[in-house]
Structure formats: C-alpha cells, structure tokens
C-alpha positions as CSV (number, residue, x, y, z in Angstrom):
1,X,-5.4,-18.0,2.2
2,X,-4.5,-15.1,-0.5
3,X,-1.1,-12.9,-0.3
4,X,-1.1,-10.3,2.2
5,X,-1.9,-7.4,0.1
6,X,-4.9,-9.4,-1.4
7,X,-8.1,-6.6,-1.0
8,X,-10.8,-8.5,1.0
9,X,-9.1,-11.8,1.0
10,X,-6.9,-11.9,4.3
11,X,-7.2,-10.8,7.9
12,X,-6.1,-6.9,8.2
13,X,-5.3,-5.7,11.4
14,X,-6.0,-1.5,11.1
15,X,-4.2,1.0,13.8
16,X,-6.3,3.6,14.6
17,X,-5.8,6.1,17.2
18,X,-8.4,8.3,18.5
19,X,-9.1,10.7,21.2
20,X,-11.6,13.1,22.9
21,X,-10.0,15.2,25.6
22,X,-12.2,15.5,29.1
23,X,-13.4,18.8,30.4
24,X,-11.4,17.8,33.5
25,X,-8.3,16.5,31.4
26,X,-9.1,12.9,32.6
27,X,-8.5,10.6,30.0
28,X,-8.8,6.6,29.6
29,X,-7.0,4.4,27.1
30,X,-8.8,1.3,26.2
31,X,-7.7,-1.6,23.6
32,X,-10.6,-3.0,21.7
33,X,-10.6,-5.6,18.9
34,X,-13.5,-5.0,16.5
35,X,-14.4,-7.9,14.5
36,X,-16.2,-7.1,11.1
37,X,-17.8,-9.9,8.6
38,X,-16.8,-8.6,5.3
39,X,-18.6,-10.8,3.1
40,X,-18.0,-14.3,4.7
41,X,-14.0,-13.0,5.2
42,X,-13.2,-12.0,8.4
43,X,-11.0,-9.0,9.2
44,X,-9.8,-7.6,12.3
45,X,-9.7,-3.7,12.9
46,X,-7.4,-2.9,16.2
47,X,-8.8,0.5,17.6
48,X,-7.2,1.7,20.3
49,X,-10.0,4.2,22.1
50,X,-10.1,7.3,24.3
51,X,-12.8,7.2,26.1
52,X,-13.1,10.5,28.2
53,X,-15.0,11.4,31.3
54,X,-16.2,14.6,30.1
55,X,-18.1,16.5,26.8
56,X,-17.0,14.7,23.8
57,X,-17.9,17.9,21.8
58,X,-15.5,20.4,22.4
59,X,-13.6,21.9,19.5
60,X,-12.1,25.9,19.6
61,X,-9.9,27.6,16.9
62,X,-9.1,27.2,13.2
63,X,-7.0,24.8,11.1
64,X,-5.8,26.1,7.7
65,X,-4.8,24.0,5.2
66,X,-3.2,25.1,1.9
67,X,-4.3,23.2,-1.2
68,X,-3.0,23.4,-4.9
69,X,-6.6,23.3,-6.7
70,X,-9.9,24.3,-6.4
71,X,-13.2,22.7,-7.0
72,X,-14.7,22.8,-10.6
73,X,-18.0,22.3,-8.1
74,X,-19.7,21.6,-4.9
75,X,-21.0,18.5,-6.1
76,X,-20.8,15.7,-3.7
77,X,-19.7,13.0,-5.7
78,X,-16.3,14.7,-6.3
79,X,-15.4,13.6,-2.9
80,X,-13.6,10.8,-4.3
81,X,-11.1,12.7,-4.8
82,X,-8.6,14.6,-2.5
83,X,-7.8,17.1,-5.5
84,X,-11.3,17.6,-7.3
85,X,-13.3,17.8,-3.8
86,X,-10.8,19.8,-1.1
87,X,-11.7,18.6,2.2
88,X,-15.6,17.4,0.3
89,X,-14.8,14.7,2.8
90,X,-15.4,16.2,6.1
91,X,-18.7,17.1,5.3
92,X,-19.9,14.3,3.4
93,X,-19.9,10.3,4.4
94,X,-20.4,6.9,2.4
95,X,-22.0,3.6,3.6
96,X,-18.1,1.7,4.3
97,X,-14.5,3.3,4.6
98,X,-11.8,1.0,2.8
99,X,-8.2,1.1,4.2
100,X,-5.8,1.5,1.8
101,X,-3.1,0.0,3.4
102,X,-4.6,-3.2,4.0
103,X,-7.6,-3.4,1.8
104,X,-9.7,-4.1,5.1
105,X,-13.6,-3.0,4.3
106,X,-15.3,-1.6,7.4
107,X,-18.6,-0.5,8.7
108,X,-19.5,3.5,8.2
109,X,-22.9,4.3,7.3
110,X,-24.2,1.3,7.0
111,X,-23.8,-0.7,9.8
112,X,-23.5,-4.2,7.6
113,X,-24.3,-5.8,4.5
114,X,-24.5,-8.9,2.6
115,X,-24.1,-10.5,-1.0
116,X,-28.0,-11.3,-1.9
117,X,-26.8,-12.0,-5.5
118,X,-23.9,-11.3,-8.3
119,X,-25.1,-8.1,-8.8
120,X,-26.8,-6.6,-5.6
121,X,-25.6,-6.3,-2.4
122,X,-28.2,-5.4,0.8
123,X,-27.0,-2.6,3.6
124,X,-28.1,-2.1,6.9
125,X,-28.3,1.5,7.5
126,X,-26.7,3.3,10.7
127,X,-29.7,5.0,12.8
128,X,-30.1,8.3,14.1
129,X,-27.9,10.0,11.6
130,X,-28.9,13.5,10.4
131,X,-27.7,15.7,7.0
132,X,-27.0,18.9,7.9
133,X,-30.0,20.6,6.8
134,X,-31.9,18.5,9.6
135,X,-33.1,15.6,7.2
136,X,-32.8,12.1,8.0
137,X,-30.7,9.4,6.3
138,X,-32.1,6.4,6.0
139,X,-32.5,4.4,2.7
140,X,-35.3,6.2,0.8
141,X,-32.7,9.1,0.8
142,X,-29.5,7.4,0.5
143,X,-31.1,5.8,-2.9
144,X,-32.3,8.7,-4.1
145,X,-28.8,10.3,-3.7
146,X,-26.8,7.4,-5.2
147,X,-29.6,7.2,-8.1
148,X,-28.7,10.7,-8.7
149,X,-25.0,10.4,-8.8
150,X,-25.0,7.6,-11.0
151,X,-27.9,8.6,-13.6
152,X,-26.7,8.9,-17.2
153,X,-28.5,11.7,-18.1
154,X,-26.6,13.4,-15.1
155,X,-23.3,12.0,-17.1
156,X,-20.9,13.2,-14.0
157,X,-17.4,11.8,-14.3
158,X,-18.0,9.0,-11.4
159,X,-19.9,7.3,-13.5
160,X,-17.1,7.0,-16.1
161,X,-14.8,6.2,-12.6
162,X,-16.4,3.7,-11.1
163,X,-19.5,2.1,-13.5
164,X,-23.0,2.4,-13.4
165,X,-25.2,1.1,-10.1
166,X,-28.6,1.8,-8.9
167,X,-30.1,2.0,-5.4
168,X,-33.9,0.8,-3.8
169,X,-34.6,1.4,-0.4
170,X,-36.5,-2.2,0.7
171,X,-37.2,-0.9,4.4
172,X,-36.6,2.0,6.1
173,X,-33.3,1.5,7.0
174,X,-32.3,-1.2,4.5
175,X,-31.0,-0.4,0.9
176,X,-29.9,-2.5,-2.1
177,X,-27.2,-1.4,-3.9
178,X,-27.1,-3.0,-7.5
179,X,-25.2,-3.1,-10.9
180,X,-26.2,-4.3,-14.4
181,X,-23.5,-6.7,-14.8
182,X,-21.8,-9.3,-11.8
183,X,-19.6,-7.0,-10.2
184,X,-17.3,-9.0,-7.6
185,X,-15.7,-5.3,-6.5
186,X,-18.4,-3.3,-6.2
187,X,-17.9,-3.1,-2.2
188,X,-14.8,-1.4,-2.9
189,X,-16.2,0.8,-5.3
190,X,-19.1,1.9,-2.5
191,X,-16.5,3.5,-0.8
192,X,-16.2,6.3,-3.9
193,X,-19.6,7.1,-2.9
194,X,-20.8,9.7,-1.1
195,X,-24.5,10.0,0.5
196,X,-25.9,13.8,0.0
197,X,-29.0,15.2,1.0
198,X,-32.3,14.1,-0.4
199,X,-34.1,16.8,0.6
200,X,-31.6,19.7,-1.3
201,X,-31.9,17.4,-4.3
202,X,-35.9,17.8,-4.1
203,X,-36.4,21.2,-2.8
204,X,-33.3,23.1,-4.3
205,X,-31.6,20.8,-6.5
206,X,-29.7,24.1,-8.1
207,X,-27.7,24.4,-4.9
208,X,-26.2,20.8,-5.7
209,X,-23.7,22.7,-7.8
210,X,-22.7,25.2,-5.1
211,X,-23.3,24.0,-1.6
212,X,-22.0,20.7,-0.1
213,X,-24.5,19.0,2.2
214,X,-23.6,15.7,4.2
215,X,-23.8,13.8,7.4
216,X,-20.2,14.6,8.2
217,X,-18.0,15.9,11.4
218,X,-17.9,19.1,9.2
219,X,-20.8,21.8,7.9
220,X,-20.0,23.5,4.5
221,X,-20.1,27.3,4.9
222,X,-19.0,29.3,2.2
223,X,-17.0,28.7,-1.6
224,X,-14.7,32.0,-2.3
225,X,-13.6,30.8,-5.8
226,X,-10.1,31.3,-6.2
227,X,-9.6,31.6,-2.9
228,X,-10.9,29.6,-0.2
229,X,-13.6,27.3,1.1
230,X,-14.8,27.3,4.6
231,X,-16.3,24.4,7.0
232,X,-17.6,24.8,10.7
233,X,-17.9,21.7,13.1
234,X,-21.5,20.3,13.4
235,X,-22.8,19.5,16.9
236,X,-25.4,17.2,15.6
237,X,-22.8,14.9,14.0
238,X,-23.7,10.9,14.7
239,X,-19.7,10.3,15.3
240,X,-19.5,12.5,18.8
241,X,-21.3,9.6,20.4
242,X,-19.6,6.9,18.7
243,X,-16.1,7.8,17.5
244,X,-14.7,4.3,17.2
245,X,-16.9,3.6,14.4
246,X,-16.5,7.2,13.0
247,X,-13.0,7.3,13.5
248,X,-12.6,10.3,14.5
249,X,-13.2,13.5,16.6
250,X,-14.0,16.9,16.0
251,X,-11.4,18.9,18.0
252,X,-11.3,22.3,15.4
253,X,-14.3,24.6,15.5
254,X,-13.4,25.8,11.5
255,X,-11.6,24.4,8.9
256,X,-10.3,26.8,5.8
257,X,-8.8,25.4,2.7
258,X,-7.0,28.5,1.2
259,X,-6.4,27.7,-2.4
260,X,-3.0,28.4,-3.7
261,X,-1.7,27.3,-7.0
262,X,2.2,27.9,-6.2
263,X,3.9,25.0,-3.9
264,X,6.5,27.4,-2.7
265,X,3.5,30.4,-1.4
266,X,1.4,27.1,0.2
267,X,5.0,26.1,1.6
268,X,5.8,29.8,2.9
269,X,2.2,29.7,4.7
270,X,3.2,27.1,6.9
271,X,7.0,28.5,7.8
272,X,5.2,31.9,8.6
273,X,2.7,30.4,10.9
274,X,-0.3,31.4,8.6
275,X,-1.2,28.1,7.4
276,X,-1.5,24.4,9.4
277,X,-0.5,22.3,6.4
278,X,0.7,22.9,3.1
279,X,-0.5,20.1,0.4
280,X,2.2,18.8,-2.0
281,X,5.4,20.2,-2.0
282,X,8.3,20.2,-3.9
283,X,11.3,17.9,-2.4
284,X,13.4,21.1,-1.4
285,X,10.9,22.8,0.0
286,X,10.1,19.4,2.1
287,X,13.8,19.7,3.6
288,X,13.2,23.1,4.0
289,X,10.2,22.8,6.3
290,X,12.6,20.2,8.9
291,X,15.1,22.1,8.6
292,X,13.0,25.2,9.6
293,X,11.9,25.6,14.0
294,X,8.2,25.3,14.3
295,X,7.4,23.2,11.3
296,X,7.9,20.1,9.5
297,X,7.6,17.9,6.7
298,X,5.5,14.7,6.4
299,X,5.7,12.3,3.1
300,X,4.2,9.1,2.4
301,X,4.1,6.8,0.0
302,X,0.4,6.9,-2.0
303,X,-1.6,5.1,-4.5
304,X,-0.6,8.1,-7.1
305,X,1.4,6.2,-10.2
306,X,3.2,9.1,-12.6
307,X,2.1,7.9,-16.1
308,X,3.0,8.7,-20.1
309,X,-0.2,8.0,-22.2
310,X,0.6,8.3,-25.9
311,X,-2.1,8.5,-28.7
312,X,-1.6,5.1,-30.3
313,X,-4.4,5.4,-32.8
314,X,-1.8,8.1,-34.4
315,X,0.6,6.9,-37.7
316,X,3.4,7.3,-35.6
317,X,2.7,6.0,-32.0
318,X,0.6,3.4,-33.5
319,X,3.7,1.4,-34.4
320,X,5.2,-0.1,-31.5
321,X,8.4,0.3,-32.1
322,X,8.5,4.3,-31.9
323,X,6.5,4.1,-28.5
324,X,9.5,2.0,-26.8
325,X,11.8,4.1,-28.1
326,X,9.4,6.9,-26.5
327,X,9.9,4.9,-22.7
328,X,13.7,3.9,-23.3
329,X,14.9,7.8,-23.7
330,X,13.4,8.4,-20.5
331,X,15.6,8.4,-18.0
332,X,13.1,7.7,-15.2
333,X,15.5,7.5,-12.4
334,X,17.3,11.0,-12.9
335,X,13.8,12.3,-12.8
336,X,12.8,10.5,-9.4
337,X,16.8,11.6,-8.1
338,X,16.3,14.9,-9.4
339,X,13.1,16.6,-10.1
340,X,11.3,13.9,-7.4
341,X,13.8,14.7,-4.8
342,X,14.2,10.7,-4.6
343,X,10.1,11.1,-3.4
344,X,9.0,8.3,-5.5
345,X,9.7,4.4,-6.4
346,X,10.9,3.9,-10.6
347,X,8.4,1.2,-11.7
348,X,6.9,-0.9,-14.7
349,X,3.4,-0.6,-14.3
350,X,0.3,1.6,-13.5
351,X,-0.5,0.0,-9.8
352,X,1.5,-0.7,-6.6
353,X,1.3,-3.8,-4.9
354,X,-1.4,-3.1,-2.9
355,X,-3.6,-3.5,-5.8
356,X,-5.0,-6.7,-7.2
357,X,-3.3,-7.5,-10.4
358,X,-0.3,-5.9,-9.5
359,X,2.7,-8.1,-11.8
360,X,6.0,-8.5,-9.0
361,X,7.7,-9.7,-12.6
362,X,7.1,-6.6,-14.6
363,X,10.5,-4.7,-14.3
364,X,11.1,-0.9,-15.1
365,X,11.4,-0.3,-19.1
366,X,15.2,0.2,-19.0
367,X,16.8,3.7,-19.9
368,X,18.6,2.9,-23.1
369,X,18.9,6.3,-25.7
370,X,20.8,4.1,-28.4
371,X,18.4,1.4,-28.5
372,X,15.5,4.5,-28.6
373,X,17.7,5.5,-32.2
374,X,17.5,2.3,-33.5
375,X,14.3,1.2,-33.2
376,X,13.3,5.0,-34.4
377,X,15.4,4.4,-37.4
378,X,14.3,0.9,-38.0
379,X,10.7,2.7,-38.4
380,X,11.8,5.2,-40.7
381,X,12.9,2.4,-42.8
382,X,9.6,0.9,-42.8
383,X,7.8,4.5,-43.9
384,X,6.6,5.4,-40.3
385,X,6.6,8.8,-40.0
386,X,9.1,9.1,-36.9
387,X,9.0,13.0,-37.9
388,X,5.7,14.1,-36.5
389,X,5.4,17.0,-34.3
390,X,4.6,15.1,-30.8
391,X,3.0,17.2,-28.2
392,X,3.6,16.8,-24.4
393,X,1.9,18.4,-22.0
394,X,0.5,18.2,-18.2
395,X,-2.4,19.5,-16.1
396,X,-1.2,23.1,-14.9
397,X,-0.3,21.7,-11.4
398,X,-0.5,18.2,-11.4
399,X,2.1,17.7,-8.5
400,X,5.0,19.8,-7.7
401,X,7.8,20.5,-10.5
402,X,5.6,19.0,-13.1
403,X,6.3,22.0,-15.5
404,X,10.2,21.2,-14.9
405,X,9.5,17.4,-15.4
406,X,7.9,17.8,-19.1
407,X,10.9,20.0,-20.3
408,X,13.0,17.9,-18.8
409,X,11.2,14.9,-21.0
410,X,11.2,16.5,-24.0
411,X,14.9,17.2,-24.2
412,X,15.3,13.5,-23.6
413,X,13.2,13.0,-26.8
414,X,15.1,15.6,-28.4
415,X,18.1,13.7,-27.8
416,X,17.3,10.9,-29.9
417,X,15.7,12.5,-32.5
418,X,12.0,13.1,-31.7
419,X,10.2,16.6,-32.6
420,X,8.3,17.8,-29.4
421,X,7.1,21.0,-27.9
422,X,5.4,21.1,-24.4
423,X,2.5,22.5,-23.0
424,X,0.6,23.7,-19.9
425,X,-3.1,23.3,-20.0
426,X,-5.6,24.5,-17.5
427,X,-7.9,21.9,-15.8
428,X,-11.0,22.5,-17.8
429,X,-9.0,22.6,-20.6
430,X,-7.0,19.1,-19.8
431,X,-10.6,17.0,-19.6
432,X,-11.6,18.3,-22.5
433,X,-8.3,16.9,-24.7
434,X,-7.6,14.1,-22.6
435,X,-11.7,12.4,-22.2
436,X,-13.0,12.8,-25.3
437,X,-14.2,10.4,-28.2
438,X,-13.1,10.3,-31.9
439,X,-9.6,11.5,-31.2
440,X,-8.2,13.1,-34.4
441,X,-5.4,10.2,-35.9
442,X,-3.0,12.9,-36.4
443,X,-3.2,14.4,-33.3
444,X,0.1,12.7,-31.8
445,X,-0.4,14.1,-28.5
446,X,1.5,12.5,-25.1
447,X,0.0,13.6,-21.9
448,X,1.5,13.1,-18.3
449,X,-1.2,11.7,-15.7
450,X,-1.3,10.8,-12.5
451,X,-3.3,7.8,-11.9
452,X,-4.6,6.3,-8.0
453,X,-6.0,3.4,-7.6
454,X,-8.0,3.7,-4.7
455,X,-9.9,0.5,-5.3
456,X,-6.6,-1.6,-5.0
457,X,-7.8,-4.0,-8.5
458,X,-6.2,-3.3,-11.6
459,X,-9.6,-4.3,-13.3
460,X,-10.9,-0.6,-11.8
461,X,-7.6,0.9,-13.8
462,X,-7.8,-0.9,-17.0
463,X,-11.3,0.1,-17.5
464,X,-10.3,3.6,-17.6
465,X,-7.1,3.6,-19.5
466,X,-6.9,0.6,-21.3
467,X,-10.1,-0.9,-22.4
468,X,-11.4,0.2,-25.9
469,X,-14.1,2.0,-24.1
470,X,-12.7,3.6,-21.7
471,X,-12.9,7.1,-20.7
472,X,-9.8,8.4,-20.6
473,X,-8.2,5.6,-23.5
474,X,-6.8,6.2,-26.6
475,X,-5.8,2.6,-27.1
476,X,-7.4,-0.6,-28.0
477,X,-6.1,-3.9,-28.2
478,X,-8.8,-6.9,-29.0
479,X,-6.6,-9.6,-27.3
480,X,-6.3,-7.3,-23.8
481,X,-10.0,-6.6,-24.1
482,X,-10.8,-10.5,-23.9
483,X,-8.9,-11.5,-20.5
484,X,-10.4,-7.9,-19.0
485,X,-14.1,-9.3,-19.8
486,X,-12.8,-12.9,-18.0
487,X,-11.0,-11.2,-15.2
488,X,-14.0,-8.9,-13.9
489,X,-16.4,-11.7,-13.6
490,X,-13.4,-13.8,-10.8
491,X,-12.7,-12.8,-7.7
492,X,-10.0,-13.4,-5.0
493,X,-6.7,-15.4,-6.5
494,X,-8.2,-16.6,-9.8
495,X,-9.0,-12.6,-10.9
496,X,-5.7,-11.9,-9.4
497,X,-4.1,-14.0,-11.5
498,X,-5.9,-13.1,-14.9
499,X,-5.5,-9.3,-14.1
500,X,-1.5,-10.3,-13.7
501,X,-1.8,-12.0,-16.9
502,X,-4.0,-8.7,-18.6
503,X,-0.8,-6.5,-17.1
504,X,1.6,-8.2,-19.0
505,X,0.0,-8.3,-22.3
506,X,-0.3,-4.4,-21.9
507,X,3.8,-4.3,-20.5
508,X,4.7,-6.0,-23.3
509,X,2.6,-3.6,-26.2
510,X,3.6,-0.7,-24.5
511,X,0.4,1.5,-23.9
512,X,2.5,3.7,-21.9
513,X,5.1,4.9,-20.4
514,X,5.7,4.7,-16.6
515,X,7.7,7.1,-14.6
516,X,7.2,6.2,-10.3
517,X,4.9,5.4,-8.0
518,X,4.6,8.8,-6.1
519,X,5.0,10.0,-2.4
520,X,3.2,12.6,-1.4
521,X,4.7,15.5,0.9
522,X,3.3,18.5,3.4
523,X,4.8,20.6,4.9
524,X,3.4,20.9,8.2
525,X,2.9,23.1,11.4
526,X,4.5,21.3,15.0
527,X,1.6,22.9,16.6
528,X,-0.4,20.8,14.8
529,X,-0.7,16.7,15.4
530,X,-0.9,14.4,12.2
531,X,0.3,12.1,10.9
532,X,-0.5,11.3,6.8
533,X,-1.7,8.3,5.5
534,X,-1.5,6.5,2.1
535,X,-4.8,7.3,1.2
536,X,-3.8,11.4,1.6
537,X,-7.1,12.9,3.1
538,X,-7.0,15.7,4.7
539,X,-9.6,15.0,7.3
540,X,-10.5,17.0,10.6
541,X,-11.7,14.8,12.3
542,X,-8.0,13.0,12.4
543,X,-6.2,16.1,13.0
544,X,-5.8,17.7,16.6
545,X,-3.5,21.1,18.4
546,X,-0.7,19.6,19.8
547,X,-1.8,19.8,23.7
C-alpha cells in the first residue's frame, strides 16, 4: 500500500459536516460511512449527516464576501480557479469533487465511473439534475459542454492547464470522457471541469462570455465590473434532496462578492460589519481581525507555492551559475518572518507533500550572499554578462504585500551586485508577458508566481512550467523532458518515484527559485460559521449564520 498522501492510492477517510436546520428546530445527527470504488481502490468518506424533520430549503439574508480580483469573464471553465472565477463555483458543478487533503475522488455529477481503456474513462450521470435555465443534464449536454471547453479553436487557458480531452454521450445518461494520449490522472483532472449549459451554448452562445449558467446551489444574477457579482439561491437545485452527496446546503438566499483590490479596505469591511469575509489578508491585518470583538481571522495552509521563474533562454540566466546566485541572495526566511507574517513554510520545490512527486530530500536553496558574489564573479570571468538590466515584477495583487516582497528582493540582488528594477503589471498585461512563445533572448525578465497544484502530481506542474512546451515555460532541458514523457505514462509508486527523480534533476539545474508554500488568511465575521479548507473555496453551500 502507497504513503499516505499518495492521490488515489490509499484509503482517505474525509470529515464532512453538514446540516439543514428544521422548520421546528428539531434536528438529528446521524454517522454514515460512504464507501466509494475509485477505480478498483477503495476510499472511505466519513459524513457525518443532519438529517432534519422539516423543509430542507430554507435560506434568508445575504453573505458578502470581499475578493481581491475580478473575472476577466463569465466563462465557466474559469471555475478552476478561486481567483479567475469568484465564487464560479456555486453556480457551476463537475462530474467528481477531489479532496485536497487526502486525494480521495468522490461521486458529484456523475454518480460512477470506470477505466474502459488507457485513454477513456465511462461515467454514469446523476439523474434528475436541472441547469438553471430549465435544461436537463444528461450526457448529450455534458459532452457538448466539455467539447466546448476543450476545443482548440476555442484556445481557452484550461486547455493549456489541464491537456486536451473530448467527450461522447453513449446513452442518455452515460458519457465517455477521453484523451489522445494514456492519461493515468485524468480523474483528477475531471475535477477542473465544469459542466455549463448546452442549451445557452446553442441558443445564445454570446452570453457564455457574460452570464454563468450551472447546475449549482447558486443562480448567477448580475456582473457589475469593478465592482461586484451577485448570486441568488436556486430552489430547483438537485443537492436540497440529497446533501450528503452535494455536500452541502443552501442556508443564504444571496451571495455578493464585492471586488476590492486593497487587503486593508476588504479587511476594514469585515471589522465594520459590512462584509462576511474578507479574502487574503495581510499577516497584520490577520492579528488585527482576533484581536478585534465581533470578527476573526481564519488561515490555512494551501496548495499555493510562491515561485521565482527566470528567463533561462537569456545570455545571462542561461548560465547556471548566475541563477544560484539569483536563489542564494534570497533570504527566503526573513521574507516568510517578515513580509509573510510567518504565514507560510520555506521550501525547495514547486509542490507540497500532498502532491505526487513531491522530493522529502530536496532541502531549501540555502541563503548565502557571499557565495551569490562568487559564483557572479566566477561568470564574469568566463564573459557572461552578469551586468544585464534584470527585470522583476509580479501580477498587481497576487497575494497580500506582494509589492513590498519584490522591493524587498531586488535590494537583495542589489546587494550582491545584480542590476534590477521592479514592476507592477496588470492582469491582462501579466498573461500576456508571462504565456507567450518566442520570448525575446535578451529579455532577462524574473517574474514572481504563485503556483497550486490542485491535482496533487507534479507531472500536472511540470507540464506547465518546466516542459519545453509548456505554457507558461521559458526553460528547456532535453534530459528532464525524457523522464517527464516516462513518468506520465506510470501510475501509483512507480510515477511517484520517476516524478521524484524528474524534481531533482530540475533542483539541481535551477529553473527557479522557491520562496514558501503559502497559507492563506480571511478575515472573518463571528456571525458567520466557517471554517477554511486547503483547497480555499469560498462556497455557500458550506457557509451558514451562526444560530
């Protein structure tokens, strides 16, 4: 039997609490164990139930939640994630939910599945479930929808994210999911994929762009750009008769995510009593919110790595030896103490252990200004031009204090020598210079990311960082590129073990620079009841007035 933080390949025993209050305030608690065959593993989810003696559907008042960032669009594949689709998730659904925390794969949509082949895998669809412009779901729809998301000529980001797939409804309630090549993750990857409407895509495919239409706990109302997006419970929703497989209950009649660029405002929301839950917030404004009566703060740890991806195709970080002098003037801990608040774990590579193909041997590059002088001057020497201008820069609010955390860099750079100047760039602005092909060899430009790996395989992470193809690359190394191509065609210890053996190689030729695994903090209203989880959703249908 595999580790215990091996994806599919263990038994993962998932908490999850749920209740629906009774007209008459009569409630019963009930212990079930639900047992799930996840492709011939078994994995046991603990639900703990509420089963209530009156109307399951009762929800009243609003919940406001502050976020940082606002939707480029209302497409429905940007649900997959938290920051590019605010709250996308209570309105749209996908065939299984994956647990973060213990890689356990369970029933949503789709009711079950099984391997037909390598490269296709067969759902059963979930019955009686309705999109909220009255259509059904069932697997004519749900492969028209997936077909979309993933067509080329389409060319939306997921495709980069997760690979390409197609979809064939076989009966009426029975869909194949397929990919060109063996794919031993794709399961995990079906859970970055949202089912939308059919009919919408048909009838008024120009509303794809603007309005958000699901199967979800929540209908999407209205998009105020730059300022707000609203969602309204939906009566019809398939989880009010069922929410141990959903999940969840709708106890809030409206949800409103108010956009707000500036942590401290979003923090200042939640202390006035204006806001439920303020997303991402700086470490002293985290303390501030216990410290202050009537709110809170809630952090947890998250899949989020803080990254340093240097253009190694340029004359200067091509040569190895400037880009560990780049990582050992970092002084990664003083920025985790500091900036970080101490939110935040110093680490060596791109993934957490809950990942497959996280390294336990890889240690933190160690801080070491002197040795960064040396090997910069042992480069001059050999006619690399150490000299170059090197830009820095970060998406305009990436996390909290990420302006502070870039000047703070580049004075560390400064220190030993290096020529830098920072910049802020606007999200359109930051795809465009960070996904791009043909990067200029001169362009010497460092960018600070933040990476999660949702799909817990490093495979899923190299693909977009690493590989000579990948999207958001600017590296390329032949030798790395051959133990990638073995290690996505294994599964279970065998690819864990090749994926360790892929981390190393890139440890050792220094791709990057890593600053922490991230937590992620709210600050949050005692009025309301949540809790946060590692995978960071802000979902409705979890949250609840404290009664």
């Amino acid at each position: 039997m595999a580790s215990k933080r091996r994806g599919l390949w263990f038994l993962g025993v998932v908490a999850v609490a749920m209740m629906i209050t009774a007209a008459c305030g009569s409630e019963k608690i009930v212990e079930v164990e639900k047992i799930v065959e996840v492709e011939k593993i078994v994995v046991v989810e603990k639900i703990v139930e509420v089963a209530a003696a009156g109307p399951a559907f009762e929800p009243s008042g609003e919940l406001v939640i502050a976020v940082g960032r606002e939707p480029e669009s209302m497409d429905a594949w940007r649900d997959f994630a938290e920051t590019g689709g605010p709250g996308f998730r209570n309105v749209t659904e996908r065939l299984v939910s994956l647990d973060l925390a213990t890689g356990a794969i369970a029933p949503f949509l789709a009711t079950s599945w099984k391997r037909l082949n390598p490269t296709t895998i067969q759902f059963t669809l979930r019955q009686g479930v309705k999109f909220h412009d009255g259509s059904p779901f069932n697997a004519e729809g749900a492969a028209i929808s997936i077909n979309h998301t993933f067509d080329e000529d389409n060319a939306f980001d997921l495709l980069d994210q997760v690979g390409a797939m197609s979809a064939e409804a076989v009966g009426e309630y029975t869909l194949n999911v397929s990919t060109p090549e063996p794919d031993p993750i794709l399961l995990q990857r079906m859970d970055f994929v949202s089912i939308s409407s059919a009919k919408q895509l048909a009838e008024d495919p120009d509303s794809f762009h603007t309005k958000l239409i699901g199967t979800g706990p929540y209908k999407f109302v209205r998009w105020r750009k730059g300022q707000s997006l609203t969602y309204e419970a939906n009566p019809d929703w398939w989880g009010i008769s069922d929410p141990v497989a959903a999940r969840g209950v709708i106890s809030f009649q409206t949800i409103t995510f108010k956009v707000l660029a500036e942590d401290q405002i979003r923090a200042a929301g939640v202390k006035a009593g204006e806001t439920d839950i303020a997303q991402y917030v700086t470490a002293e404004e985290c303390k501030a919110a216990a410290s202050n009566r009537g709110t809170r703060c809630d952090s947890a740890a998250s899949v989020e790595t803080l990254l340093v991806r240097m253009d190694t195709m340029s004359p200067m970080l091509g040569d190895i030896r400037v880009r560990k002098a780049l990582v050992a003037a970092i002084d990664t801990s003083l920025i985790v103490e500091t900036i970080l608040g101490g939110a935040a774990t110093v680490t060596g590579q791109i993934i957490n252990a809950t990942a497959l193909g996280n390294n336990p041997n890889l240690a933190p590059y160690q801080y070491d200004p002197a040795y960064a002088r040396f090997l910069l001057a042992e480069a001059r020497a050999d006619g690399v031009p150490v000299d170059m201008k090197i830009e820095l820069g970060a998406r305009q609010a990436l996390f909290a204090g990420v302006d502070e955390m870039i000047e703070a860099m580049a004075d560390m750079w400064r220190v030993v020598g290096l020529n830098v100047s920072t910049t802020s760039i606007d999200p359109d602005g930051f795809g465009k210079v960070c996904c791009i092909e043909d990067v200029p060899e001169d362009r010497n430009l460092v960018l600070v990311h933040m990476h999660g790996n949702e799909i817990l395989d490093f495979a899923y992470t190299y693909g977009l960082y690493y590989s000579c193809e990948g999207p958001v690359s600017v590296y390329c190394n032949p030798a790395a590129e051959k133990v990638y191509d073995e290690a996505r065609q294994l599964s279970g210890e065998a690819r864990d073990k090749k994926l360790q053996e892929l981390n190393k190689i890139l440890y050792d030729d220094v791709p990057m620079g890593y600053i922490a695994h991230m937590d992620l903090s709210y600050a949050v209203s005692d009025k309301l009841d949540w809790k946060v989880k590692l995978d960071h959703r802000l979902l409705g249908k979890k949250m609840a007035p404290v009664r």
